[in-house]
Each structure stands twice: as C-alpha cells, then as structure tokens.
mmCIF file of the N, C-alpha and C atoms, coordinates in Angstrom:
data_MODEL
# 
_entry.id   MODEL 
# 
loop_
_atom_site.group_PDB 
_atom_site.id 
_atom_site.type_symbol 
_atom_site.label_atom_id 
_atom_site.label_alt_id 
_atom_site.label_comp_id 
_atom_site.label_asym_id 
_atom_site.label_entity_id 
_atom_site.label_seq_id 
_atom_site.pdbx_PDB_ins_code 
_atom_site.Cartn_x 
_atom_site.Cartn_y 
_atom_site.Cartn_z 
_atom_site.occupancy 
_atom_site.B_iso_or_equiv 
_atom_site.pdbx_formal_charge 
_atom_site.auth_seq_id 
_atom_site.auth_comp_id 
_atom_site.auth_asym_id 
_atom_site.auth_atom_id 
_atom_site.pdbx_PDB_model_num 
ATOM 1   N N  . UNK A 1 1  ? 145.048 55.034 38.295 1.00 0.00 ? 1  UNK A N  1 
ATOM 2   C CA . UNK A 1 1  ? 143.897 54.175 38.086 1.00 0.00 ? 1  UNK A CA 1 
ATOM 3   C C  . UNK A 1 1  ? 144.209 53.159 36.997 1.00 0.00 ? 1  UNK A C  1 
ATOM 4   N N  . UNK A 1 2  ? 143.448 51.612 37.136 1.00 0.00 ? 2  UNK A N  1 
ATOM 5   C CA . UNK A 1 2  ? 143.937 50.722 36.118 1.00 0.00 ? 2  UNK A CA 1 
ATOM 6   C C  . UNK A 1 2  ? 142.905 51.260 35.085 1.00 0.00 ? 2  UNK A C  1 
ATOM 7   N N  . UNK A 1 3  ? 143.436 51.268 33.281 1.00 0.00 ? 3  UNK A N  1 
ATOM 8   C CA . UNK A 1 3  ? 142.740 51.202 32.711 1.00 0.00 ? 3  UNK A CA 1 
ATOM 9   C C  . UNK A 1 3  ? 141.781 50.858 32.530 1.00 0.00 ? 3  UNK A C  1 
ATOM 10  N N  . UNK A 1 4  ? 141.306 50.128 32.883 1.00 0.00 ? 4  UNK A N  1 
ATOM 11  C CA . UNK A 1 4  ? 140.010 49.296 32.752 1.00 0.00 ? 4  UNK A CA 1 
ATOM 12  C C  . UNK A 1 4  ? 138.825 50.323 33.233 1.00 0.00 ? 4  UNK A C  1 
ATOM 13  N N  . UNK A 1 5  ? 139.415 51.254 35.190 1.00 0.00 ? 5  UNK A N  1 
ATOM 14  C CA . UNK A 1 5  ? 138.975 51.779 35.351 1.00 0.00 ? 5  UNK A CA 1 
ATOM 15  C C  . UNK A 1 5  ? 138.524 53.222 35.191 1.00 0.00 ? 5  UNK A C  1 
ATOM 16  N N  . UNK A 1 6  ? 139.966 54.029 34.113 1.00 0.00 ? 6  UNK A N  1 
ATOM 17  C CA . UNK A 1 6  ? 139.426 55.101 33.459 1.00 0.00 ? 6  UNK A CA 1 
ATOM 18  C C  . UNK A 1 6  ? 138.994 54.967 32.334 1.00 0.00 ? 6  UNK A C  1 
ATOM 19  N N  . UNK A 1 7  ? 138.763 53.814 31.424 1.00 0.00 ? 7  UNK A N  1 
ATOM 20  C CA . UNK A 1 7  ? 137.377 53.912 30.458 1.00 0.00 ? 7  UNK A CA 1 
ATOM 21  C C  . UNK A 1 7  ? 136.050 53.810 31.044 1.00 0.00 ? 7  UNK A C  1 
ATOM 22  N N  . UNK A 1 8  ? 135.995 53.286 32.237 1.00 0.00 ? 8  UNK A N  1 
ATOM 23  C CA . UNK A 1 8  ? 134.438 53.220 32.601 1.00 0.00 ? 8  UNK A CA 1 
ATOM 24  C C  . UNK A 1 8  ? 134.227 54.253 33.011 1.00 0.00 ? 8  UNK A C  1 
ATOM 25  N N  . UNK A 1 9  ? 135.240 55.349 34.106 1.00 0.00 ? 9  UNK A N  1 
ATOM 26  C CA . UNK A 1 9  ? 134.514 56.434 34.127 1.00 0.00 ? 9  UNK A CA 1 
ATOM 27  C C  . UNK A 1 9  ? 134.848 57.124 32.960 1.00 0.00 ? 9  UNK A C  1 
ATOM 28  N N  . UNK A 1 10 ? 135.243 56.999 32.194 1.00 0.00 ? 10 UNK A N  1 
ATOM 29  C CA . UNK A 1 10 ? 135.538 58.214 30.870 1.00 0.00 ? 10 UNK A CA 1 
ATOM 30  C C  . UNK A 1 10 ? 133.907 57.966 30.537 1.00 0.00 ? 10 UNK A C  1 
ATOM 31  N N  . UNK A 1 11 ? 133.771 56.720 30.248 1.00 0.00 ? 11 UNK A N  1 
ATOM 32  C CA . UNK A 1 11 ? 131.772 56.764 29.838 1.00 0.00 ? 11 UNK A CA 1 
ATOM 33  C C  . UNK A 1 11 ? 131.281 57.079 30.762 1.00 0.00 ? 11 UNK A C  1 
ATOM 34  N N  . UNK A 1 12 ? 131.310 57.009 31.870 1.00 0.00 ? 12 UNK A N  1 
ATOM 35  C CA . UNK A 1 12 ? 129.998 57.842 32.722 1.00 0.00 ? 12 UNK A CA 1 
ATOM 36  C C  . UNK A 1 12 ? 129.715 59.048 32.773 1.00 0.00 ? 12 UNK A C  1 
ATOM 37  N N  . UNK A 1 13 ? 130.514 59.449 32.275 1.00 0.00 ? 13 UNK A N  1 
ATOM 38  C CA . UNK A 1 13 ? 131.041 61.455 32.376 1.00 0.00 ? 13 UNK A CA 1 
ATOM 39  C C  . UNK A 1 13 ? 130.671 61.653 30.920 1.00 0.00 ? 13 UNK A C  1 
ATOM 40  N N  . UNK A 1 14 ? 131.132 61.113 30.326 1.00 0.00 ? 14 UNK A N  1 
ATOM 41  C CA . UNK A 1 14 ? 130.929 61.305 28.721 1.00 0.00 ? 14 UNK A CA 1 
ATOM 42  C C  . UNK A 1 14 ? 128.762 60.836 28.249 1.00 0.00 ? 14 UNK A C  1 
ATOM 43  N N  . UNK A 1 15 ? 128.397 60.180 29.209 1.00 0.00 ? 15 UNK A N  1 
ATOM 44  C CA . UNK A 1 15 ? 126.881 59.902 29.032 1.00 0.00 ? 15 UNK A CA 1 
ATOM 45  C C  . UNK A 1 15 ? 126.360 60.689 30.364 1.00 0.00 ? 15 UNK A C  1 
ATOM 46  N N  . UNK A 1 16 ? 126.942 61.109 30.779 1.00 0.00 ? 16 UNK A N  1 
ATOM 47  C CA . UNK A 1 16 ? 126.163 62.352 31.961 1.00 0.00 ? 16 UNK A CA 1 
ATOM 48  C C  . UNK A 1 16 ? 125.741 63.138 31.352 1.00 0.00 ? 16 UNK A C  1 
ATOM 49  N N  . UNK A 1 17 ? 124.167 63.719 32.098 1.00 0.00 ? 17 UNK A N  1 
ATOM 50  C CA . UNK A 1 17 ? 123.321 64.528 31.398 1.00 0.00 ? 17 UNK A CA 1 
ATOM 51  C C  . UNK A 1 17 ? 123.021 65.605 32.399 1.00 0.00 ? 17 UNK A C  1 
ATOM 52  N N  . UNK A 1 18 ? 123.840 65.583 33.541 1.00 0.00 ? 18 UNK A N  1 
ATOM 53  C CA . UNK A 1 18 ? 124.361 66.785 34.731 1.00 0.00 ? 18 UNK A CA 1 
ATOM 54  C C  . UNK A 1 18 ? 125.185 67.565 34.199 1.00 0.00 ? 18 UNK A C  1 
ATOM 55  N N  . UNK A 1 19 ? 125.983 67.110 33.251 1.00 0.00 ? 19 UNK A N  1 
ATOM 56  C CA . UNK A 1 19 ? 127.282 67.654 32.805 1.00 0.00 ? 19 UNK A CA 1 
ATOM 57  C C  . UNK A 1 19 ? 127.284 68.477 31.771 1.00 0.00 ? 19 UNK A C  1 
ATOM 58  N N  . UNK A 1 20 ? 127.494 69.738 31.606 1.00 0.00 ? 20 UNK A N  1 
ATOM 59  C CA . UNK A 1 20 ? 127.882 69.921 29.978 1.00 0.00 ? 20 UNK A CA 1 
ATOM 60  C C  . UNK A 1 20 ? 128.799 69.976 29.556 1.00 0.00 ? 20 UNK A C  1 
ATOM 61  N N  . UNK A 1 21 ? 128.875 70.635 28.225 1.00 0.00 ? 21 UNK A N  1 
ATOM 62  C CA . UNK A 1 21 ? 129.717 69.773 27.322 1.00 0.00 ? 21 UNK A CA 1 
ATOM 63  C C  . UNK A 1 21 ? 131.155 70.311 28.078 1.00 0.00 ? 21 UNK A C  1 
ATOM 64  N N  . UNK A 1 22 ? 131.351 71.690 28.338 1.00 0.00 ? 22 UNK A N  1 
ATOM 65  C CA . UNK A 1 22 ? 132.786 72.148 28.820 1.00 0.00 ? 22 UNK A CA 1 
ATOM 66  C C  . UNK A 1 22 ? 133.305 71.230 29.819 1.00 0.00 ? 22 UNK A C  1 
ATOM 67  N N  . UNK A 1 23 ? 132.144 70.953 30.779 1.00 0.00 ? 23 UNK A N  1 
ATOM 68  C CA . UNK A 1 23 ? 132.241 70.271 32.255 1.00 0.00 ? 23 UNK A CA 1 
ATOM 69  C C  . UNK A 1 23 ? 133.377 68.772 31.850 1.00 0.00 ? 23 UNK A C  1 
ATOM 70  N N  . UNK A 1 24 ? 132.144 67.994 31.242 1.00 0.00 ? 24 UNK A N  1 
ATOM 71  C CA . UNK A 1 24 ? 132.663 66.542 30.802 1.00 0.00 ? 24 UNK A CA 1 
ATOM 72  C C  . UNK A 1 24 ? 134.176 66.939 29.938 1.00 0.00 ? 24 UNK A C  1 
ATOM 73  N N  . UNK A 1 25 ? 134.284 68.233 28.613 1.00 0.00 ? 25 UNK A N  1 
ATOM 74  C CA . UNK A 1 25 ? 135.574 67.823 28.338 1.00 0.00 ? 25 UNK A CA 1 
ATOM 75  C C  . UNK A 1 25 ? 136.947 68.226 29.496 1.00 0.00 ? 25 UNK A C  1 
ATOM 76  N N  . UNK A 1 26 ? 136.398 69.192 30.343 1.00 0.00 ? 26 UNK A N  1 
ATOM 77  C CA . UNK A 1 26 ? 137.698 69.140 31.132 1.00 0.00 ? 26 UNK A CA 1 
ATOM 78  C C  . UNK A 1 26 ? 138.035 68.137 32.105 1.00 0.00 ? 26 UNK A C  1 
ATOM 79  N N  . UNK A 1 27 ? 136.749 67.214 32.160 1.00 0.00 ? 27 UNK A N  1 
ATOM 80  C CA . UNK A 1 27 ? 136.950 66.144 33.399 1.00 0.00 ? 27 UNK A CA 1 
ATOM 81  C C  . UNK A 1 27 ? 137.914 65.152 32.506 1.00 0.00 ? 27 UNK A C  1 
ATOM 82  N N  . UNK A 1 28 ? 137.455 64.728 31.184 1.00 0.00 ? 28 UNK A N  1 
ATOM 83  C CA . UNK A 1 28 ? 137.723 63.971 30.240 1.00 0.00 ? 28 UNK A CA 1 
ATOM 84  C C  . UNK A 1 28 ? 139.319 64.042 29.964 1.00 0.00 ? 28 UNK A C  1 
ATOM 85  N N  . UNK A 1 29 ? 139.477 65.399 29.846 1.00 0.00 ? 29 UNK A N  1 
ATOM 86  C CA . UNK A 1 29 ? 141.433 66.114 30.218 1.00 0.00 ? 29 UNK A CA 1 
ATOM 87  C C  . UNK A 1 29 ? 141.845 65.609 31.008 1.00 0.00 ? 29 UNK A C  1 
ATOM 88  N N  . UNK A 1 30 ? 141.583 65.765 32.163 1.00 0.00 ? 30 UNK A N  1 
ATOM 89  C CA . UNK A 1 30 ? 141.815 65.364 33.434 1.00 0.00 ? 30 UNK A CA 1 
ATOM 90  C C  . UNK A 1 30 ? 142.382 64.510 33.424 1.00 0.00 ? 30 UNK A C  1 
ATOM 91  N N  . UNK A 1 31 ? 141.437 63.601 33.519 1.00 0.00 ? 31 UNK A N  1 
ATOM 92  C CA . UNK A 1 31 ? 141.506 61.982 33.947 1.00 0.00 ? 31 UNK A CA 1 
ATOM 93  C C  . UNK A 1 31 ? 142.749 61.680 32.630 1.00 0.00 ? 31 UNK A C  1 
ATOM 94  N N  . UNK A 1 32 ? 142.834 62.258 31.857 1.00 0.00 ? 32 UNK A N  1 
ATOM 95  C CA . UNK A 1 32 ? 144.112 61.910 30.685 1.00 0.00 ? 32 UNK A CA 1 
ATOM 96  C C  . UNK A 1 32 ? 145.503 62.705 31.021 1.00 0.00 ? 32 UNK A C  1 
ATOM 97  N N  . UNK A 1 33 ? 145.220 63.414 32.101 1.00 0.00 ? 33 UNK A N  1 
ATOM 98  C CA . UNK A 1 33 ? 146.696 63.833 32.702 1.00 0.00 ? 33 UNK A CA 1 
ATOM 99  C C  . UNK A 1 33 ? 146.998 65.300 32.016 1.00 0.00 ? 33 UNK A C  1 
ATOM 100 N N  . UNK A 1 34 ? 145.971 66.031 31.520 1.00 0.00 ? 34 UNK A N  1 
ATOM 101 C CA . UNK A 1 34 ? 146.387 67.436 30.841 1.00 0.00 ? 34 UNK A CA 1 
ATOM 102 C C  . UNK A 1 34 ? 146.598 68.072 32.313 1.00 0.00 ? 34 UNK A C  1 
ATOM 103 N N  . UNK A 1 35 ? 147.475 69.165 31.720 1.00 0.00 ? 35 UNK A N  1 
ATOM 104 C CA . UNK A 1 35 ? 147.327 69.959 33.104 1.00 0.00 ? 35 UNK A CA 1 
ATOM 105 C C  . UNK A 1 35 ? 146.846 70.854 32.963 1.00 0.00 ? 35 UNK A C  1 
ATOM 106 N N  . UNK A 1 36 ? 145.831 71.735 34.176 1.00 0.00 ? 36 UNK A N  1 
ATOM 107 C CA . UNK A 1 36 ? 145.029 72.924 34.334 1.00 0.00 ? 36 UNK A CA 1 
ATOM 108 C C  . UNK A 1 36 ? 145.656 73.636 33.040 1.00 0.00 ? 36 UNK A C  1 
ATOM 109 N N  . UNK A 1 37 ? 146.588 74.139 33.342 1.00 0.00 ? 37 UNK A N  1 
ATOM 110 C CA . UNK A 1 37 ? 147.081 75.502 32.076 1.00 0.00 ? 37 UNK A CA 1 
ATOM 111 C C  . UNK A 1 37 ? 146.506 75.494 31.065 1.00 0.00 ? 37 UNK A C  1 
ATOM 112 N N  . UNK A 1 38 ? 147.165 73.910 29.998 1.00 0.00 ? 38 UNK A N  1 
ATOM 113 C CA . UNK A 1 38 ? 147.022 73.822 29.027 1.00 0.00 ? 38 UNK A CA 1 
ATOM 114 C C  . UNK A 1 38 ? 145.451 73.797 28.864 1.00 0.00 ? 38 UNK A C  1 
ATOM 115 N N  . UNK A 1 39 ? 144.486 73.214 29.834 1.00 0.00 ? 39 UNK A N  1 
ATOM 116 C CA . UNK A 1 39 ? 143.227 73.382 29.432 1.00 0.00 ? 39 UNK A CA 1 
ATOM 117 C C  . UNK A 1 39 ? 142.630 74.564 29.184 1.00 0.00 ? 39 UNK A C  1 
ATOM 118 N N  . UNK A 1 40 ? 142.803 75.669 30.308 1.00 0.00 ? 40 UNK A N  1 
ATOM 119 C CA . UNK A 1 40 ? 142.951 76.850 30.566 1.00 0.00 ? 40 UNK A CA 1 
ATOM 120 C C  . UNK A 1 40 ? 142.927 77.771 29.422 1.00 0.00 ? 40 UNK A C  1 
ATOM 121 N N  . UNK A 1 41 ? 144.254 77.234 28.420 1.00 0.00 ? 41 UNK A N  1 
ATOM 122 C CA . UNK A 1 41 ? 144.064 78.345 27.419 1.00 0.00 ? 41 UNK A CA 1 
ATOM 123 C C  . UNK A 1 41 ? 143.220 77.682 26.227 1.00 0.00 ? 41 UNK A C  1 
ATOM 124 N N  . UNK A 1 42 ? 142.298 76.467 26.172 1.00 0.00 ? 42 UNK A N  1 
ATOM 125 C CA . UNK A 1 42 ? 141.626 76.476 24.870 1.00 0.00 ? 42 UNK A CA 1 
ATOM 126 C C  . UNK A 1 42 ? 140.324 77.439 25.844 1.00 0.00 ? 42 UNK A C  1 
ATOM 127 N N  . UNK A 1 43 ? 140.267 77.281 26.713 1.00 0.00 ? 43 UNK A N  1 
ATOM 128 C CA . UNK A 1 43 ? 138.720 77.702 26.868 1.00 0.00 ? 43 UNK A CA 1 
ATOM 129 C C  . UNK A 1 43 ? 139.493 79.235 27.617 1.00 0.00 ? 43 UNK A C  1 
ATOM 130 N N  . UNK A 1 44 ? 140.329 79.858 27.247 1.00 0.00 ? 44 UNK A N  1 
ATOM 131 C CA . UNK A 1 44 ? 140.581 81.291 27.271 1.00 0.00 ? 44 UNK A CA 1 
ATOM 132 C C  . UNK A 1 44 ? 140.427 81.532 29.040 1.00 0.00 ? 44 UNK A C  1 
ATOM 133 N N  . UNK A 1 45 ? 140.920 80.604 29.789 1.00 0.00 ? 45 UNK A N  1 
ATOM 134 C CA . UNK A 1 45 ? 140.803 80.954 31.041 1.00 0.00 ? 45 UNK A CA 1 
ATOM 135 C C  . UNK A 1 45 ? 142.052 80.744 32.547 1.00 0.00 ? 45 UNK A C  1 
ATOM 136 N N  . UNK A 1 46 ? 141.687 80.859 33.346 1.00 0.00 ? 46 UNK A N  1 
ATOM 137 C CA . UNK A 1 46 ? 142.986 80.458 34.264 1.00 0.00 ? 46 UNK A CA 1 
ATOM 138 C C  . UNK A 1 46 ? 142.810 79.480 34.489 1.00 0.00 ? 46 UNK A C  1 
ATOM 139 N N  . UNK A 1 47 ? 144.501 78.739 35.083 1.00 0.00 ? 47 UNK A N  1 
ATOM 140 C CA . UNK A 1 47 ? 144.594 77.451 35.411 1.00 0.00 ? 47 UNK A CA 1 
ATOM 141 C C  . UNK A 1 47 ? 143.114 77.187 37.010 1.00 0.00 ? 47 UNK A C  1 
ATOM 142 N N  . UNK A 1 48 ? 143.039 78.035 37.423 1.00 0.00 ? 48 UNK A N  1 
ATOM 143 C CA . UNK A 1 48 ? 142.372 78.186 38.929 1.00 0.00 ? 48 UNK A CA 1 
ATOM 144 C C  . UNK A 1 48 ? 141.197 78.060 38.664 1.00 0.00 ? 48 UNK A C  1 
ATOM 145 N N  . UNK A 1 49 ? 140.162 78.519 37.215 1.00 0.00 ? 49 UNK A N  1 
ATOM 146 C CA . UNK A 1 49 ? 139.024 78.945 37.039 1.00 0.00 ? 49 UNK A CA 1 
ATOM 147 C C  . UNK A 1 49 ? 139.026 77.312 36.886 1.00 0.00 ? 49 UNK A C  1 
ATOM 148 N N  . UNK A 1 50 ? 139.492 76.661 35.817 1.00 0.00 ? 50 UNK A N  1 
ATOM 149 C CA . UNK A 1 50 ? 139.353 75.435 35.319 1.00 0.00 ? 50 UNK A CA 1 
ATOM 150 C C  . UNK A 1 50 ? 139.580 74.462 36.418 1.00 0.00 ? 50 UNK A C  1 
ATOM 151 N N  . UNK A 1 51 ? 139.945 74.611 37.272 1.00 0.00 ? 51 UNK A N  1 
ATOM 152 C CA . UNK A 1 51 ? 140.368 73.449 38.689 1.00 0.00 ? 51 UNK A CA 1 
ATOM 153 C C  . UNK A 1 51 ? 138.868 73.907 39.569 1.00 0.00 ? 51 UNK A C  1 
ATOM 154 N N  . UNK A 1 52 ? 138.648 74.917 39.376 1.00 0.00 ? 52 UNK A N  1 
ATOM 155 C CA . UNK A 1 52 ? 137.110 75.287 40.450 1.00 0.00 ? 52 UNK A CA 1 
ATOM 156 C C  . UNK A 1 52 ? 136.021 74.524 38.892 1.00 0.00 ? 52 UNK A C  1 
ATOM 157 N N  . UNK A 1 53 ? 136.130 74.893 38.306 1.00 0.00 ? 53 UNK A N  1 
ATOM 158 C CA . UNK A 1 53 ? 135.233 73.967 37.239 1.00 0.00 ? 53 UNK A CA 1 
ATOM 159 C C  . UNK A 1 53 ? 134.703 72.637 37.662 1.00 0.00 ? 53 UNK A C  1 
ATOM 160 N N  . UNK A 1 54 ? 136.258 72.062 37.509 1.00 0.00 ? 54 UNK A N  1 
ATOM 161 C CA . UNK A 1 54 ? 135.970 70.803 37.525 1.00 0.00 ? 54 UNK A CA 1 
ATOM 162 C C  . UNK A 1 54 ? 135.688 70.183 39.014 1.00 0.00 ? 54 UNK A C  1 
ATOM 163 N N  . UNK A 1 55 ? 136.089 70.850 39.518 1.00 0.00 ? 55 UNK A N  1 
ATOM 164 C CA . UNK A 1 55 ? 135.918 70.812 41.262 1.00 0.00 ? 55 UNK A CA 1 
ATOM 165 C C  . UNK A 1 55 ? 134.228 70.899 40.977 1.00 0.00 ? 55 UNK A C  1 
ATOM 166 N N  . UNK A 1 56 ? 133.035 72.034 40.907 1.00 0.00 ? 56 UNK A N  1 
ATOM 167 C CA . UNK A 1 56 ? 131.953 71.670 40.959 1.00 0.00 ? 56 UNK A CA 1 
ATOM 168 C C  . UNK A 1 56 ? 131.616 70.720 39.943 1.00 0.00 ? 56 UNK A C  1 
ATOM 169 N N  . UNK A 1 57 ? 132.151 70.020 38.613 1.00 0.00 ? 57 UNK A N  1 
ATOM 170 C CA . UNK A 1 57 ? 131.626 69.384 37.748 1.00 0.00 ? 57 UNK A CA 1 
ATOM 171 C C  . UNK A 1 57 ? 131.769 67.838 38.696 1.00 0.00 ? 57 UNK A C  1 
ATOM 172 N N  . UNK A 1 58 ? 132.885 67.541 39.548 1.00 0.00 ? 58 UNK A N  1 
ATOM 173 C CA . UNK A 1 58 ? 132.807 66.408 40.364 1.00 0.00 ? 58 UNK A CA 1 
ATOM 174 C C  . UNK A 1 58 ? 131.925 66.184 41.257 1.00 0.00 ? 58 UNK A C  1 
ATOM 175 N N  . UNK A 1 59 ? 132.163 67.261 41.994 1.00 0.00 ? 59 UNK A N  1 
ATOM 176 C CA . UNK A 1 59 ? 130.684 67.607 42.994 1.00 0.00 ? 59 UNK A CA 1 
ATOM 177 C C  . UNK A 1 59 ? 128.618 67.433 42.450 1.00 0.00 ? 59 UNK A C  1 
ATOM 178 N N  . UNK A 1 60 ? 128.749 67.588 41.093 1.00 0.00 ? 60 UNK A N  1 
ATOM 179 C CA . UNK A 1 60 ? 127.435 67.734 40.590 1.00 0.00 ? 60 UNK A CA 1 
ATOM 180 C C  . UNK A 1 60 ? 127.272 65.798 40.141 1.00 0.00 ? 60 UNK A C  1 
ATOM 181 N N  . UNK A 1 61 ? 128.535 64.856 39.770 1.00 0.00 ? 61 UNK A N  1 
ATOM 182 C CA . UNK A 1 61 ? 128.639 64.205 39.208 1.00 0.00 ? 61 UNK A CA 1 
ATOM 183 C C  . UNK A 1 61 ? 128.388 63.149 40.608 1.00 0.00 ? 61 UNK A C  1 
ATOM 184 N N  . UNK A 1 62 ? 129.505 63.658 41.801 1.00 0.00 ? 62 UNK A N  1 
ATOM 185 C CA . UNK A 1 62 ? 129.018 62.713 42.736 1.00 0.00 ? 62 UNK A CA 1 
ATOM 186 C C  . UNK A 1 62 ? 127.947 62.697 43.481 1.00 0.00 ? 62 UNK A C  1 
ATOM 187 N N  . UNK A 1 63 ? 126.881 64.110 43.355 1.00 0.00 ? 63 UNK A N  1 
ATOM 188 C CA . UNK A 1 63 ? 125.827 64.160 43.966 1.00 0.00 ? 63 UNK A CA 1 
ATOM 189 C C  . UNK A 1 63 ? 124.263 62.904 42.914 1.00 0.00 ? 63 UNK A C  1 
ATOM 190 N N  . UNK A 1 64 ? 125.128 63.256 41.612 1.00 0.00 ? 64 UNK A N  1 
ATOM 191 C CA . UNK A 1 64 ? 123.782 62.151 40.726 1.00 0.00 ? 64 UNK A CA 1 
ATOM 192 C C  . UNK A 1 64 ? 124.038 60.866 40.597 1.00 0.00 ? 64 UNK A C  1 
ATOM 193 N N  . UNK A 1 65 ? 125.390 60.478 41.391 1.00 0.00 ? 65 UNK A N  1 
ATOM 194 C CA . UNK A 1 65 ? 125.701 58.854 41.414 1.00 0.00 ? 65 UNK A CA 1 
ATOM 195 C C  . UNK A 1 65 ? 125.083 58.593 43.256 1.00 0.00 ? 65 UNK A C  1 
ATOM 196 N N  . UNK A 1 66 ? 125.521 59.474 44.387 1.00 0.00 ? 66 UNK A N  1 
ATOM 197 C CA . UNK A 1 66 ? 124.732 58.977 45.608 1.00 0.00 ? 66 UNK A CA 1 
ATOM 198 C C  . UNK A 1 66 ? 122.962 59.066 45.432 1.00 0.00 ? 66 UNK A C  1 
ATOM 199 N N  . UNK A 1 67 ? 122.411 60.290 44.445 1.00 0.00 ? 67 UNK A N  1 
ATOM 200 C CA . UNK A 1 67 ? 121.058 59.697 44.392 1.00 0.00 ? 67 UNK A CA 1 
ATOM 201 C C  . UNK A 1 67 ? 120.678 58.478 43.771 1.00 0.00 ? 67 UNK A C  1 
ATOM 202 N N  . UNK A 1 68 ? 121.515 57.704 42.747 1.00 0.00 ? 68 UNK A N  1 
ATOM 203 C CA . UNK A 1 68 ? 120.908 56.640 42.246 1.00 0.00 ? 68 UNK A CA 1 
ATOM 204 C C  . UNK A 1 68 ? 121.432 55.120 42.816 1.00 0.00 ? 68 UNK A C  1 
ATOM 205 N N  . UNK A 1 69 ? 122.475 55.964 43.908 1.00 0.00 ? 69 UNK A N  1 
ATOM 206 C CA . UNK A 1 69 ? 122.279 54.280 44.669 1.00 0.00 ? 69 UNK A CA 1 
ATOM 207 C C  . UNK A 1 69 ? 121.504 54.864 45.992 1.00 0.00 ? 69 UNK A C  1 
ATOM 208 N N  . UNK A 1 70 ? 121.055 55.696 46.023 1.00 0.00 ? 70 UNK A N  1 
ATOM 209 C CA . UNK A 1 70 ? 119.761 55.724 46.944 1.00 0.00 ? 70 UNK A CA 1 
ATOM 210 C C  . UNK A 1 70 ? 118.358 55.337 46.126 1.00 0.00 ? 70 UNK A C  1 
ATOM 211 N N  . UNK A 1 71 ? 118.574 55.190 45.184 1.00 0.00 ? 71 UNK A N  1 
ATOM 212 C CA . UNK A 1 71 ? 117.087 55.286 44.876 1.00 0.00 ? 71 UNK A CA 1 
ATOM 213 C C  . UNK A 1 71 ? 116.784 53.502 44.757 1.00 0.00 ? 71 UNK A C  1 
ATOM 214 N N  . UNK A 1 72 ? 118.117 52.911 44.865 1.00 0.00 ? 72 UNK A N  1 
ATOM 215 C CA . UNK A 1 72 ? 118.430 51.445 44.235 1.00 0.00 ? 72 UNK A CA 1 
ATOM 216 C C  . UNK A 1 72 ? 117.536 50.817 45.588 1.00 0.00 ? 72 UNK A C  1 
# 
C-alpha cells in the first residue's frame, strides 16, 4: 500500500469505536508488517489466536464502513 494510504487507514482504526484497544493495536501491527508471533507473545498468545483476532477485528471494521456508506 502507498503511504499515503496506510496513514489514512492507520486513523480509521485508531478512531474506531467498534474496535478495542487490543483489536486496533494488532491491526495497527499489522498494517506495519509485525508478524503474528511477535504479536502473539506481548499479548501471551498464539500466532493463530492473533490472526483469528484480527480476522474478526476486520470483519467488525468492514461491517461499520458498509453501514455508513449505506446510510450516505
């Protein structure tokens, strides 16, 4: 992604109010190229738990961006 475009979503995730705080910092990892593992062991968990994480934290994130261009 061009920069330009991972600061804008770094703020949308970072001002999401779907998200909490674990959710947004592992998306926030993410998008910065950490890999599962290393996230894995601050929050004391498996690389797999943290990839299903963020797997529903995307899912919750793209369900509150299609309601608000429905609501547009």
């Amino acid at each position: 992604m061009a920069n330009q475009t991972l600061k804008y979503f770094s703020s949308l995730v970072s001002d999401s109010h779907e998200l909490n705080h674990r959710e947004k910092d592992i998306l926030l990892r993410r998008l910065k190229n950490q890999h599962l593992r290393k996230i894995g062991r601050k929050y004391e968990v498996t690389a797999e738990r943290i990839r299903q994480i963020e797997e529903q934290a995307l899912g919750k994130f793209t369900k509150k961006i299609l309601q608000l261009l429905l609501l547009d």
